[in-house]
C-alpha positions as CSV (number, residue, x, y, z in Angstrom):
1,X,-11.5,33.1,28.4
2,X,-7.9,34.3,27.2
3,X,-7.2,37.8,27.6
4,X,-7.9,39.5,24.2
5,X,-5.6,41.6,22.9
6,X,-5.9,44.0,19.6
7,X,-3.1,41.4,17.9
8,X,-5.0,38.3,18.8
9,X,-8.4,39.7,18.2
10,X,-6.5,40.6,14.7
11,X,-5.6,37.1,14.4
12,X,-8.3,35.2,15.3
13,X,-10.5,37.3,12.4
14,X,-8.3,37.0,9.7
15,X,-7.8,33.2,10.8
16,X,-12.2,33.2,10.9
17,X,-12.2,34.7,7.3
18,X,-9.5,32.3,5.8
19,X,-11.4,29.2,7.2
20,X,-14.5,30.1,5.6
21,X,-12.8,31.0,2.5
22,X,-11.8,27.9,2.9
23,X,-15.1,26.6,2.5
24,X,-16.9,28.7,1.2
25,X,-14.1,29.6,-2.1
26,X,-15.5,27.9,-5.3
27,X,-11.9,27.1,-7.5
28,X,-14.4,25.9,-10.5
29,X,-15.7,29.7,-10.6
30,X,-12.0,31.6,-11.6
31,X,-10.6,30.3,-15.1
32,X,-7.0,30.2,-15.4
33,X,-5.4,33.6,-16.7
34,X,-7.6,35.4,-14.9
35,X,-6.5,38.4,-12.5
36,X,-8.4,40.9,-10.4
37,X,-7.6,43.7,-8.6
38,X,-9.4,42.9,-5.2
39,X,-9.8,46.0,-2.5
40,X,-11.7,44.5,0.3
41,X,-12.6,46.3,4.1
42,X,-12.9,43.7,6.9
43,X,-14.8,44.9,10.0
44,X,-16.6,43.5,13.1
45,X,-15.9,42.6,16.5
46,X,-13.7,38.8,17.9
47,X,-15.1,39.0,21.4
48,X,-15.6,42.7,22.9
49,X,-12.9,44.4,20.8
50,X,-13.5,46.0,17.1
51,X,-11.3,44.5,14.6
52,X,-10.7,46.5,11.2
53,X,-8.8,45.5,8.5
54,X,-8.2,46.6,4.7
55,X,-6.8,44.1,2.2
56,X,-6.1,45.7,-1.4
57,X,-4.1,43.6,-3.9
58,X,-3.9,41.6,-7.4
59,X,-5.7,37.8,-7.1
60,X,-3.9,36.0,-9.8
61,X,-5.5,32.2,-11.4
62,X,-2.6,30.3,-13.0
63,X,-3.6,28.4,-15.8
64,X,-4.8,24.5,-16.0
65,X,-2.2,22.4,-16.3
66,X,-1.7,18.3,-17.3
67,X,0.1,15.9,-14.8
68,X,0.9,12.3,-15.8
69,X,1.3,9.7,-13.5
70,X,2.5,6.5,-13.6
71,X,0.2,3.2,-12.7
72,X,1.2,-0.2,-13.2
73,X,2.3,-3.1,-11.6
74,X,5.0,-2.9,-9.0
75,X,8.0,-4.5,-10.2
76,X,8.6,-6.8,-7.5
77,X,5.7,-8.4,-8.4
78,X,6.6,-8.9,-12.0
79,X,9.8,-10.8,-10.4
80,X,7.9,-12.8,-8.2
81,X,5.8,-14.0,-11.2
82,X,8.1,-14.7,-13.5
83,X,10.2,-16.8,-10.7
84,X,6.9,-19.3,-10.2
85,X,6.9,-19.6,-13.9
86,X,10.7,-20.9,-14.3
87,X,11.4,-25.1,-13.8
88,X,13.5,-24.5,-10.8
89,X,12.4,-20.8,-9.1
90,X,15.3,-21.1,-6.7
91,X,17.7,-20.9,-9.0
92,X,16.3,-18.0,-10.9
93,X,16.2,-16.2,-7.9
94,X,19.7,-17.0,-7.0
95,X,20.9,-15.6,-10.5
96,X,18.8,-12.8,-9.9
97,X,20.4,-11.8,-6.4
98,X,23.9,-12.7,-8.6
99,X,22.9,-9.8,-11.2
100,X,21.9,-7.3,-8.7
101,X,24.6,-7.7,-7.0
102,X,26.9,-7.0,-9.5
103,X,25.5,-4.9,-11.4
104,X,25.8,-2.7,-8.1
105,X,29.7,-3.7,-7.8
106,X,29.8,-2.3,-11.5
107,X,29.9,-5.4,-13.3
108,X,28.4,-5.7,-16.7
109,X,25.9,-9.2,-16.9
110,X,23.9,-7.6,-19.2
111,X,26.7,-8.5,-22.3
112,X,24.7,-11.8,-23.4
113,X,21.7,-9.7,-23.5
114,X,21.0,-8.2,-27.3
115,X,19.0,-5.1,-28.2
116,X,16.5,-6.8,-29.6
117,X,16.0,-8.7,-26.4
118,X,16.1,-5.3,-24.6
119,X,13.8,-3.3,-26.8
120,X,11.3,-6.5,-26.2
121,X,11.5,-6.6,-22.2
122,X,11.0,-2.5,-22.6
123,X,7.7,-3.3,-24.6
124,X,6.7,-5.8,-21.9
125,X,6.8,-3.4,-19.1
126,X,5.0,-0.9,-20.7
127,X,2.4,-2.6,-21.4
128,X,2.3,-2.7,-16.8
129,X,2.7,0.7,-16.5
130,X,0.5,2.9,-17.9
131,X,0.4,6.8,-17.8
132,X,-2.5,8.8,-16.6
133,X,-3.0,12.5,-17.3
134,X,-4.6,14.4,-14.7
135,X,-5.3,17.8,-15.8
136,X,-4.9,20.2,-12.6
137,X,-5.7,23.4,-11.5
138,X,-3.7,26.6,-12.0
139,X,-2.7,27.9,-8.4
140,X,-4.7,31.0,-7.0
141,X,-2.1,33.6,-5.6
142,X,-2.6,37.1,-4.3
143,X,0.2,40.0,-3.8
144,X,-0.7,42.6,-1.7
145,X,-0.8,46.5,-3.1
146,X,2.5,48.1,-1.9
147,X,1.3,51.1,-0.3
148,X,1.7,54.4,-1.5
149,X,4.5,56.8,0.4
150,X,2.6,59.2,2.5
């Protein structure tokens, strides 16, 4: 067994009490908005040596909170479909390499295309990705009491 010193013995019990906080911590229990001044005493023993310790401080619940994400089809795969569905897919993949690559030189291939056209294709993909709203919860943070001047 390691030598134990007072540090590590510190250590290994604060390291024992956030593990089963860990566990043991139910998030469904503080509401968001909630705060609570917390003034706790830690005592016992890690191996032979007697470990103390005094945790005073604010526990602060941030509030719930939505998240959207995007799910939909992966655009590659919109591509790949809509080249099986043309007469000749080579050549609609060859004038979609040709429009890539010059709409990364700068070039501008989208002039023939009409808003109308655009507002249409914009309607299409929407309807692949869809947004999800997750609602999550508020973080849990504590800040340690400054302590008094002696």
């Amino acid at each position: 067994m390691p030598r134990l010193t007072k540090i590590r013995a510190r250590a290994a019990a604060l390291h024992a009490v956030q593990s089963y906080a860990k566990k043991q911590g139910d998030r469904t229990q503080l509401v968001g908005g909630d705060a609570f001044p917390v003034d706790l005493k830690i005592s016992g023993t890690v191996g032979k040596l007697k470990v103390e310790e005094s945790i005073s401080g604010n526990l602060s619940i941030g509030h719930d909170f939505a998240k959207n994400s995007n799910n939909g089809i992966a655009p590659t795969k919109v591509i790949a479909w809509l080249i099986t569905q043309t007469p000749e897919p080579g050549k609609c993949a060859e004038q979609l390499r040709a429009f890539a690559k010059a709409t990364k030189e700068g070039e501008t291939l989208g002039d023939n295309i009409t808003a109308d056209q655009e507002a249409q294709a914009k309607q299409l993909l929407g309807l692949f990705n869809q947004v999800e709203t997750k609602i999550s919860k508020g973080s849990v943070s504590f800040a340690v009491a400054k302590k008094a001047a002696a």
